[in-house]
C-alpha positions in Angstrom: 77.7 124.2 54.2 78.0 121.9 57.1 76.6 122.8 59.9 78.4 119.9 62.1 75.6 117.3 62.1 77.0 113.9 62.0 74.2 111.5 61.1 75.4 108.0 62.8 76.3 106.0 59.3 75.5 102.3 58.7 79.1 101.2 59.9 78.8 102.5 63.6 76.6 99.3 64.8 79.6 97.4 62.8 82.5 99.5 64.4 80.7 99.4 68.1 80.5 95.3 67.5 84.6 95.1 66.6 85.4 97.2 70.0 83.0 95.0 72.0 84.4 91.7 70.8 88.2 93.1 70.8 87.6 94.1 74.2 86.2 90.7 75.4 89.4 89.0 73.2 91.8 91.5 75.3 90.1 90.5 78.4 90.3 86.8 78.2 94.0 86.9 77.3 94.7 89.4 80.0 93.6 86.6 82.2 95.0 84.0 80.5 98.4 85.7 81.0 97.6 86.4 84.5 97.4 82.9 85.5 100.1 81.5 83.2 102.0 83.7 84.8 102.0 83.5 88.4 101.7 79.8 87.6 105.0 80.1 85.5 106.5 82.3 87.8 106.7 79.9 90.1 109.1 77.2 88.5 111.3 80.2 87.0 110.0 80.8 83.9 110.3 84.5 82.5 106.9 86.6 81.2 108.2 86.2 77.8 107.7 82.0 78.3 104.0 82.6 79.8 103.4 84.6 76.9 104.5 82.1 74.3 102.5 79.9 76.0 99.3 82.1 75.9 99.5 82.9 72.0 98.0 79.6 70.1 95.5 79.0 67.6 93.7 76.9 70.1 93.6 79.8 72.8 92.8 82.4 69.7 89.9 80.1 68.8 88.6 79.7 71.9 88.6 84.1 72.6 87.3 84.4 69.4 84.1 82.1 69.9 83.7 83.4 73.5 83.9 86.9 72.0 81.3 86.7 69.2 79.0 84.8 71.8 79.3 87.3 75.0 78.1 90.1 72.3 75.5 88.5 71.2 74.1 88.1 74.6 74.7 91.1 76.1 73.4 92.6 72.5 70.1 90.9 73.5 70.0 91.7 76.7 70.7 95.2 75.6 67.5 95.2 74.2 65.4 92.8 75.9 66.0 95.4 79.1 
């Protein structure tokens, strides 16, 4: 019988680094959106412009790297403190 015990598996340390570094990605978009934006905005451009503008490999590239190295600091931070 189960007696509602979850033992944390091997894939939470996995699961809790995807959220962490989608998080970060959502993040630096949101921003990136923020300012293209308002910047955008400005000259008459729609949203739907300041998001095609947003959406590149280069700009994918970029969230990706920054993601993957914000969690590695903070994850040594995290236990450093």
């Amino acid at each position: 019988m189960d007696s509602g015990d979850k033992k944390p598996t091997r894939l939470a340390p996995v699961w809790r680094a995807i959220v962490e570094i989608g998080f970060i990605v959502f993040l630096f978009y949101s921003n990136l959106l923020m300012g293209e934006f308002t910047r955008a905005n400005g000259s008459g451009k729609s949203g739907v412009l300041a998001v095609e503008d947003i959406f590149t490999a280069t700009n994918l590239g970029i969230a990706v790297f920054s993601a993957l190295l914000g969690y590695l600091i903070f994850e040594y931070l995290r236990k450093r403190l």
